[in-house]
N, C-alpha and C positions, 0 to 999 in steps of 0.2 A: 268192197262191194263189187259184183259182180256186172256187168255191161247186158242187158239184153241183147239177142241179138235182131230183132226184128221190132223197126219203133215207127211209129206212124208220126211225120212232119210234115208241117206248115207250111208250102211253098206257092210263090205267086199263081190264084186259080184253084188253089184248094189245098189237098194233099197228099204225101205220095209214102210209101213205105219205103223206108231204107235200112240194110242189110248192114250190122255194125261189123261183120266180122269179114264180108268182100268188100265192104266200102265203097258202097255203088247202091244205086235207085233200083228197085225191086218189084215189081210190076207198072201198076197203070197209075197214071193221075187220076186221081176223084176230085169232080168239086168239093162232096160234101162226102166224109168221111161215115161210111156205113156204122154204126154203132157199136153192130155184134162183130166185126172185124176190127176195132180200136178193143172192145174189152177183148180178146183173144191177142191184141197184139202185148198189149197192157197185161193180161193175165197170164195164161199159161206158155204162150206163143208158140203151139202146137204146130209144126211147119202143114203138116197134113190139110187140119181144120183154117189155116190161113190159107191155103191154096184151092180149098173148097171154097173159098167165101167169096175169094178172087172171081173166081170160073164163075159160080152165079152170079155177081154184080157184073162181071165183062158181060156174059151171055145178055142179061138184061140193061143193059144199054147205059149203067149208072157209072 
């Protein structure tokens, strides 16, 4: 079974995305973990469409 590389965890504050394959925290802490950025992390894990999702929730203050 294959390792994702991009998984959304549970750390003190909310959550944060971490990068299985650099081994290291991968953008911003969220309290609350945006929806459509868990099912894209959880789905396809399109780096593109995570990096969009990013940029809108940074821009809008989440």
């Amino acid at each position: 079974m294959s390792r994702r590389r991009y998984v959304a965890r549970g750390v003190p504050g909310g959550y944060r995305i971490w990068d299985n394959r650099g081994r290291r925290w991968w953008g911003d802490l969220y309290e609350l973990c945006p929806d459509d950025l868990l099912s894209e992390l959880n789905g396809r894990a399109d780096l593109s469409r995570i990096t969009a999702l990013m940029k809108h929730y940074r821009a809008h203050g989440r």
